[in-house]
Residue frames relative to the residue before (quaternion, step in Angstrom):
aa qw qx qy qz dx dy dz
X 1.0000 0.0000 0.0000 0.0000 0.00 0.00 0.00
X 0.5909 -0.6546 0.4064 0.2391 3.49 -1.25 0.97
X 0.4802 -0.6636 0.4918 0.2951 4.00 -0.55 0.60
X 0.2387 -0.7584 0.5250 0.3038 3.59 0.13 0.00
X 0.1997 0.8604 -0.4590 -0.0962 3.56 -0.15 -0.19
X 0.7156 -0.5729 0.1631 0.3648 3.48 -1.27 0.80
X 0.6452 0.4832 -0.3359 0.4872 3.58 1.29 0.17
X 0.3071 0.5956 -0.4423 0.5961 3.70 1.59 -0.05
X 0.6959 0.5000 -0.3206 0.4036 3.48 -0.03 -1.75
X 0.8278 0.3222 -0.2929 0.3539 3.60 -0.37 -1.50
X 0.4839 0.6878 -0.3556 0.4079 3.67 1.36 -0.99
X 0.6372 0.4875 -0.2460 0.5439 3.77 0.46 -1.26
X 0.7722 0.4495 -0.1861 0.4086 3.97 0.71 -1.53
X 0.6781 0.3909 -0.2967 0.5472 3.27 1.37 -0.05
X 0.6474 0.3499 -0.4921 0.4650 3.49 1.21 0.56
X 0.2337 0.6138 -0.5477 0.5183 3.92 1.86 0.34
X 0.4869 0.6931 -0.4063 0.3426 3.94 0.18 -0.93
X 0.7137 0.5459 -0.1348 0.4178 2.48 -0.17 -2.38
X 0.5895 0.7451 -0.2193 0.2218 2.78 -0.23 -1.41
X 0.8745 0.2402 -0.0118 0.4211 2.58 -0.41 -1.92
X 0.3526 0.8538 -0.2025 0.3251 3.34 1.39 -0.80
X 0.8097 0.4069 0.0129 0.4228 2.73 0.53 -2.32
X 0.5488 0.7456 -0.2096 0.3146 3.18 1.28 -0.42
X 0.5911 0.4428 -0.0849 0.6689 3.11 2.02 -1.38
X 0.1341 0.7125 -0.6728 -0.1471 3.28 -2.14 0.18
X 0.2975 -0.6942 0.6207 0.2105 3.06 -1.21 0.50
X 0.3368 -0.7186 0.6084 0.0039 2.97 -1.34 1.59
X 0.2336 -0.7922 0.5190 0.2201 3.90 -0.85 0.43
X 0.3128 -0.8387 0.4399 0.0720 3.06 -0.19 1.41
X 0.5811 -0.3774 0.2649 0.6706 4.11 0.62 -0.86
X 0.8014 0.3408 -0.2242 0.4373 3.31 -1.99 1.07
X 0.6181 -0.4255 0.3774 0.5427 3.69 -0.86 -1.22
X 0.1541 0.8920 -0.3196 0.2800 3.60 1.59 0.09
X 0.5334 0.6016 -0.5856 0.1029 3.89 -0.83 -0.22
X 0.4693 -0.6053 0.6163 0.1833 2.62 -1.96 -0.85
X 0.3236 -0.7723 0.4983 0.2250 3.84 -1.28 0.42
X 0.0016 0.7801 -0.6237 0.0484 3.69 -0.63 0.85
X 0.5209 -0.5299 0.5071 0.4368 3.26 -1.34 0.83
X 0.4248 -0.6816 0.5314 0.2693 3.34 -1.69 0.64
X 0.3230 0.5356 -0.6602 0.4158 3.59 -0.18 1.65
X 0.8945 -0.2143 0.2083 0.3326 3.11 -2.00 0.10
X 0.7864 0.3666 -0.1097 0.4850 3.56 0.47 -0.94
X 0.0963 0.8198 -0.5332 0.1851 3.41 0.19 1.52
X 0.4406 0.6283 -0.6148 0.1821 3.67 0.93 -0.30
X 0.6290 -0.5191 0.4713 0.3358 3.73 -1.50 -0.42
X 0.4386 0.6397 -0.3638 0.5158 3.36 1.29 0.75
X 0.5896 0.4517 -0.2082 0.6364 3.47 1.50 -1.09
X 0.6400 0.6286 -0.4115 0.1609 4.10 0.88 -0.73
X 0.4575 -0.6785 0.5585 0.1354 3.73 -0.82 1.20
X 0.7639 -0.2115 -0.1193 0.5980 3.67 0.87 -0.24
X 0.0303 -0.6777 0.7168 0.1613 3.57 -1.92 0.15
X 0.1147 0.6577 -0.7052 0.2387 2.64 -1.58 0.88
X 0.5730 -0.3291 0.3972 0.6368 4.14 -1.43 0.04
X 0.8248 -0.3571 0.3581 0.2529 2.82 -2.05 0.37
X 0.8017 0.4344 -0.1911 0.3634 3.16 0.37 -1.82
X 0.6263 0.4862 -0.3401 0.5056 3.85 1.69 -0.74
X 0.5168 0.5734 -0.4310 0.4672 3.75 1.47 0.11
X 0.4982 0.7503 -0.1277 0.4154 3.46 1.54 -0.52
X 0.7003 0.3710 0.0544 0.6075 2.78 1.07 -1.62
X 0.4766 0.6449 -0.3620 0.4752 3.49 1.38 -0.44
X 0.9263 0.0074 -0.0147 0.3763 3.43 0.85 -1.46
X 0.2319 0.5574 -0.6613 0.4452 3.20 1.44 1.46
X 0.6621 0.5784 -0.4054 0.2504 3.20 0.26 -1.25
X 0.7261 0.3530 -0.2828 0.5180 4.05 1.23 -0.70
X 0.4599 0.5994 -0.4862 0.4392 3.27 1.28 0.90
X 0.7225 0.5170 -0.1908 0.4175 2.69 0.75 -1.19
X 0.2936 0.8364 -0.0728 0.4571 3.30 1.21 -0.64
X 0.8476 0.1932 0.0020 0.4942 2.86 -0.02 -2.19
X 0.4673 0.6880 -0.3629 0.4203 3.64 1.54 -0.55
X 0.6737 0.5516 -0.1377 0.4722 3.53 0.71 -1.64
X 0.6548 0.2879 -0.4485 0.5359 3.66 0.36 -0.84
X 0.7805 0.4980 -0.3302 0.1840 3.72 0.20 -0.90
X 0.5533 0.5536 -0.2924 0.5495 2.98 2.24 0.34
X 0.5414 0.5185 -0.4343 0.4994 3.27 1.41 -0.21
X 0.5050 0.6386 -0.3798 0.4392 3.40 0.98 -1.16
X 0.8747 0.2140 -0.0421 0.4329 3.72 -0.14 -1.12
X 0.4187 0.6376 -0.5939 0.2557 3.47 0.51 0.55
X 0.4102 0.6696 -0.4507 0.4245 3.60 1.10 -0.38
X 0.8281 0.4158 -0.2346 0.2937 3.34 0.43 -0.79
X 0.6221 0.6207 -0.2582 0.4013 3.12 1.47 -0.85
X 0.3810 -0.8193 0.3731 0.2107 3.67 0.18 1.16
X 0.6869 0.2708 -0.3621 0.5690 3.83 1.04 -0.04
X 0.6128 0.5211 -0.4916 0.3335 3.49 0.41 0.80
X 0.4897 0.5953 -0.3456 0.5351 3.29 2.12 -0.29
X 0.8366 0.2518 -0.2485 0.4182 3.46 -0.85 1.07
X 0.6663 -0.6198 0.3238 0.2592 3.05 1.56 0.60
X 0.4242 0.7365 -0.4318 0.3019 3.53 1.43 0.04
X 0.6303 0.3928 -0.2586 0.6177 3.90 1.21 -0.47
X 0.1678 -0.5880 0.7557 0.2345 3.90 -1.41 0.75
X 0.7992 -0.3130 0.3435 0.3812 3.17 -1.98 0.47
X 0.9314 0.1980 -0.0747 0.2961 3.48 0.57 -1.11
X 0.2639 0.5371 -0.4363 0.6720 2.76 1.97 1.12
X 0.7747 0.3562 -0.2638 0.4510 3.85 0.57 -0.28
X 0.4326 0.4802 -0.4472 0.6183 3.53 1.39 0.44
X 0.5984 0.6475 -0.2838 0.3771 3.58 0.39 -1.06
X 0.6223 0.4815 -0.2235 0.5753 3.51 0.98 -1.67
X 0.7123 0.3757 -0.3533 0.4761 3.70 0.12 -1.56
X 0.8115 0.3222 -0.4363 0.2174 3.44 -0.26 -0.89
X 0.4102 0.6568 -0.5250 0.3532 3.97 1.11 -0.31
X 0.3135 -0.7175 0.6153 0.0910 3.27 -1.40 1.07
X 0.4008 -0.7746 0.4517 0.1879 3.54 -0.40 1.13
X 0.4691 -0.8089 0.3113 0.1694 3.62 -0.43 1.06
């Protein structure tokens, strides 16, 4: 059986991201202006879940990436054998996730 390990973990949580991400668009609407719609057929601005300037439409749907990343790390810390017994603090495990692997 595979070790799971805390870079398995975030690797998998950063395609949760994706993911979720992809799901959303953000239509420009007039100006710096738009809107978010699921990303299927029905995009008019009648169908839009949020509005707001562009960039806070952005932020609308990183933010349920991100999100999705995190539950999928709560989800699987069980598995990750140095996280059992308390060997990582909370902010020694941010620290780990946020390092970008070279």
């Amino acid at each position: 059986m595979e070790t799971i390990t805390l870079d398995n973990v975030v690797t998998r949580a950063a395609a949760e991201c994706i993911d979720e991400r992809e799901r959303y668009l953000v239509i420009f609407t007039h100006g710096v202006s738009g809107y978010v719609c699921r990303n299927a057929e029905a995009t008019d601005e009648s169908q839009a879940l949020y509005k707001g300037l562009y960039r806070d439409c952005q932020i609308w749907i990183e933010r349920r990436g991100i999100a999705a990343a995190l539950r999928y790390v709560l989800k699987h810390l069980k598995d990750i054998p140095e996280m059992n017994g308390g060997q990582l603090s909370l902010e020694e495990l941010l620290a780990r996730i946020s390092q970008i692997p070279k």
